[in-house]
C-alpha atoms as a printed R data frame, in Angstrom:
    type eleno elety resid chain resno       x       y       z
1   ATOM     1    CA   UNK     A     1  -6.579 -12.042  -6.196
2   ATOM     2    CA   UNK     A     2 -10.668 -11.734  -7.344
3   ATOM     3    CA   UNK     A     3 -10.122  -8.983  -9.792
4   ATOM     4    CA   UNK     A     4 -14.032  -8.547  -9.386
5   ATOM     5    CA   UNK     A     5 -13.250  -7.116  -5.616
6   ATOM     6    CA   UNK     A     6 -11.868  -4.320  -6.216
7   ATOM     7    CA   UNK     A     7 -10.121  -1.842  -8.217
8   ATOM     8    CA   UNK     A     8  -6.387  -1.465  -7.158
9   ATOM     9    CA   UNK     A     9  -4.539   1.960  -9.638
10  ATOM    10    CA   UNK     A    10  -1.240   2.958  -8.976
11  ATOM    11    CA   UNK     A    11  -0.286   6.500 -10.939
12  ATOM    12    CA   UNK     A    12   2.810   8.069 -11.693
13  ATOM    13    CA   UNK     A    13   1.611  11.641 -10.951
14  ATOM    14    CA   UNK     A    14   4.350  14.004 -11.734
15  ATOM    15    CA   UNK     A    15   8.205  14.131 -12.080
16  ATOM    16    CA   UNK     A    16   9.901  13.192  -8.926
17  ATOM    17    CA   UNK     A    17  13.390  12.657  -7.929
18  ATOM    18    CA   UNK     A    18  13.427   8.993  -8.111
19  ATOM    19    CA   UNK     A    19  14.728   6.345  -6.868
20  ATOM    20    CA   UNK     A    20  13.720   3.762  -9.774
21  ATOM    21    CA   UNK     A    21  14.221   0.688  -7.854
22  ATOM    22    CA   UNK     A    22  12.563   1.604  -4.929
23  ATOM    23    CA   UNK     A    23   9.523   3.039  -7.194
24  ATOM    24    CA   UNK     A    24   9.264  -0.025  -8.797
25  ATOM    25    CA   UNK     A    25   9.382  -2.721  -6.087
26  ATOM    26    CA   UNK     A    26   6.875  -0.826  -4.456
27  ATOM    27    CA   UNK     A    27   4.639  -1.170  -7.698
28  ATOM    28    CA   UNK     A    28   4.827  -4.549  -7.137
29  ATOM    29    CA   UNK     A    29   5.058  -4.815  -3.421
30  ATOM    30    CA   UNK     A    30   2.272  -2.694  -2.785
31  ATOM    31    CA   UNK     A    31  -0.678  -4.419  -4.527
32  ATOM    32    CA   UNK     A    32   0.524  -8.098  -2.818
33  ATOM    33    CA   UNK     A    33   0.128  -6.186   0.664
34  ATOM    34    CA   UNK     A    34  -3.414  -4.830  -0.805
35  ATOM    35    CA   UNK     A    35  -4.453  -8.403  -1.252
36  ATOM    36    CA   UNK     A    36  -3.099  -9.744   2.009
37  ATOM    37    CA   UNK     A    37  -4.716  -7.240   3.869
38  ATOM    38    CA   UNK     A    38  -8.336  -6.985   1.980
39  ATOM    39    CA   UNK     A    39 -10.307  -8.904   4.306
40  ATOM    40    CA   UNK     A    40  -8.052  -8.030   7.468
41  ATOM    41    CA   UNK     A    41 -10.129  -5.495  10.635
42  ATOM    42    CA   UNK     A    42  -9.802  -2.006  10.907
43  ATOM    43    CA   UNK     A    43  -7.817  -2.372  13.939
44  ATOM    44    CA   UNK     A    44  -5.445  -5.290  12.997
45  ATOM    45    CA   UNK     A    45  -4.657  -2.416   9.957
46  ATOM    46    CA   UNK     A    46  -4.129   0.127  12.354
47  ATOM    47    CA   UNK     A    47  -1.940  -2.048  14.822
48  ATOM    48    CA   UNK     A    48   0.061  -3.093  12.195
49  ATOM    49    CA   UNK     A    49   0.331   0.378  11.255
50  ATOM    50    CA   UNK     A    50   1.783   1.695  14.223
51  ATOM    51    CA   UNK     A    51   3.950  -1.072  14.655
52  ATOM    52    CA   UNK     A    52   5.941  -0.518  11.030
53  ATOM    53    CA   UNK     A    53   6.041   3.160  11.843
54  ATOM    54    CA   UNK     A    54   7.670   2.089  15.154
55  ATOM    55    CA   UNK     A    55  10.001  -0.035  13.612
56  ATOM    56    CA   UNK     A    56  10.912   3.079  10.759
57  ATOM    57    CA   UNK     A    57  11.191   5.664  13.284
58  ATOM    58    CA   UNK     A    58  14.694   3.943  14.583
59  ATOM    59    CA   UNK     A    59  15.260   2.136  11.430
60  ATOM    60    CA   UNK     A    60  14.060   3.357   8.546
61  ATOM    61    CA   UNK     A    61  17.620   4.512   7.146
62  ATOM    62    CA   UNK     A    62  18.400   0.772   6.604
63  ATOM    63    CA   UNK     A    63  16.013   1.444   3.637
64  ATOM    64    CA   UNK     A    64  18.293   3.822   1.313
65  ATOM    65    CA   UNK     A    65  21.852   2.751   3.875
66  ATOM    66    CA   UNK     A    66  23.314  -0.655   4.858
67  ATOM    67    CA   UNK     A    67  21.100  -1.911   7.811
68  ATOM    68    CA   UNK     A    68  23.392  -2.191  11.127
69  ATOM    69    CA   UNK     A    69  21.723  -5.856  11.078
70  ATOM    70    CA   UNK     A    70  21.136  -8.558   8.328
71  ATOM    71    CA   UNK     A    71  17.607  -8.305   7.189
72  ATOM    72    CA   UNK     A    72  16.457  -5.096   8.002
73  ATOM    73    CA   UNK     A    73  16.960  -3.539   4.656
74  ATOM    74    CA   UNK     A    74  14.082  -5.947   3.781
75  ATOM    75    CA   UNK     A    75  11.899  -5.410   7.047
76  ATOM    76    CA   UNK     A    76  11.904  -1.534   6.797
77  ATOM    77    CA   UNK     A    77  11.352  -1.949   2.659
78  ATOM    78    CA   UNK     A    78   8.114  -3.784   4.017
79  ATOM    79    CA   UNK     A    79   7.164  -1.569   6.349
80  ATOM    80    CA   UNK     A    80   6.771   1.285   4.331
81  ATOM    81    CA   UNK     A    81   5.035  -1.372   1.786
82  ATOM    82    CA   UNK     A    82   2.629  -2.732   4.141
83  ATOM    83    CA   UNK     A    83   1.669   1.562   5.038
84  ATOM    84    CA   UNK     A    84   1.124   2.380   1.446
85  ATOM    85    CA   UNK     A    85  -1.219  -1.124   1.279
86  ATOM    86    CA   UNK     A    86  -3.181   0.316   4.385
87  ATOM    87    CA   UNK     A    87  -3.403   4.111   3.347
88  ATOM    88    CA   UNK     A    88  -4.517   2.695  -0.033
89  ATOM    89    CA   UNK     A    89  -7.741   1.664   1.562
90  ATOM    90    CA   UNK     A    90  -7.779   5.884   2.332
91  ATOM    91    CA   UNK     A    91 -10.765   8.031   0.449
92  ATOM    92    CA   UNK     A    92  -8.170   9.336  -2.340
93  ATOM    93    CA   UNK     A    93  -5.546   7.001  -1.282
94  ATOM    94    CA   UNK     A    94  -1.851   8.253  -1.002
95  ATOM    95    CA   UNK     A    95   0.736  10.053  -3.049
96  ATOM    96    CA   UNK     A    96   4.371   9.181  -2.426
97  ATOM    97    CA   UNK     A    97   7.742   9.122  -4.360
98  ATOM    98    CA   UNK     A    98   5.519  10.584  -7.248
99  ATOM    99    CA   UNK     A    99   3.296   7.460  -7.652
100 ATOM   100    CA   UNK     A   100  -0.773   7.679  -6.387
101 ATOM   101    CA   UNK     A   101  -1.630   4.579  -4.544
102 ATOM   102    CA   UNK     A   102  -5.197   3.890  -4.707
103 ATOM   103    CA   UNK     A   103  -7.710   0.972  -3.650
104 ATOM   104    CA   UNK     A   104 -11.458   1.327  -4.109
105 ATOM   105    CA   UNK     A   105 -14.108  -1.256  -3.694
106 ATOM   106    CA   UNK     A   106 -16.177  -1.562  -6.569
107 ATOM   107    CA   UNK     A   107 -19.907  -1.738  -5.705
108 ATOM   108    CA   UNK     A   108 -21.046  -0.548  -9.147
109 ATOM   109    CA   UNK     A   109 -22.295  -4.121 -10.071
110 ATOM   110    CA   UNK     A   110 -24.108  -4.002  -6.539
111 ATOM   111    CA   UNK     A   111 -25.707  -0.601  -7.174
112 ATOM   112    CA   UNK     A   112 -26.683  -1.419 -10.529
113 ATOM   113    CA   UNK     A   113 -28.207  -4.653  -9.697
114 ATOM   114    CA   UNK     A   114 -29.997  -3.342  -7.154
115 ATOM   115    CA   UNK     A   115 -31.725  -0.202  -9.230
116 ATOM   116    CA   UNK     A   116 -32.687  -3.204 -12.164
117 ATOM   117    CA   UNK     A   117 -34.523  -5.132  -9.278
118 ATOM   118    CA   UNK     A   118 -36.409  -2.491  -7.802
């Protein structure tokens, strides 16, 4: 990960009727999906998107129950991983389960740079 990229800040914002498992895997869950996805297209982000909210829509139960199949526990823990990694990229990013997920590109070196040159 090039620390120098960007700025990745997750927040716990308030109380919240946690599940402390869940809220931490997807402390560390989240950020890997971040860095996977930093250089990825708009529209692969979207597509991939769509697809895990496909996949939650009929499965996402298997996230807090017993999936009805081996393994997709794991796949619907990713897709809501892999969401919060794209809606991180979001102006303000996204609040969920009481944490603020939150990736901003840091062009202050860029800007400041620039105004010394000029």
């Amino acid at each position: 990960m090039d620390q120098n990229k960007y700025r990745y800040s997750i927040t716990k914002i308030r109380d919240f009727p946690e599940n402390p498992i869940l809220m931490d895997l997807l402390q560390v869950a989240v950020p890997l999906w971040v860095d996977k996805f930093w250089n990825q297209p708009f529209e692969e982000l979207v597509a991939q998107g769509q697809k895990n909210v496909a996949w939650l829509s009929e499965n996402g139960d298997s996230l807090m129950l017993p999936g009805r199949r081996e393994g997709d526990t794991a796949k619907s823990f990713n897709a809501v991983a892999e969401n919060l990694a794209i809606l991180s990229f979001c102006p303000g990013g996204v609040d969920v389960f009481g944490l603020h997920f939150e990736t901003k590109e840091d062009h202050c070196a860029e800007i400041s740079a620039t105004v010394t040159e000029t």
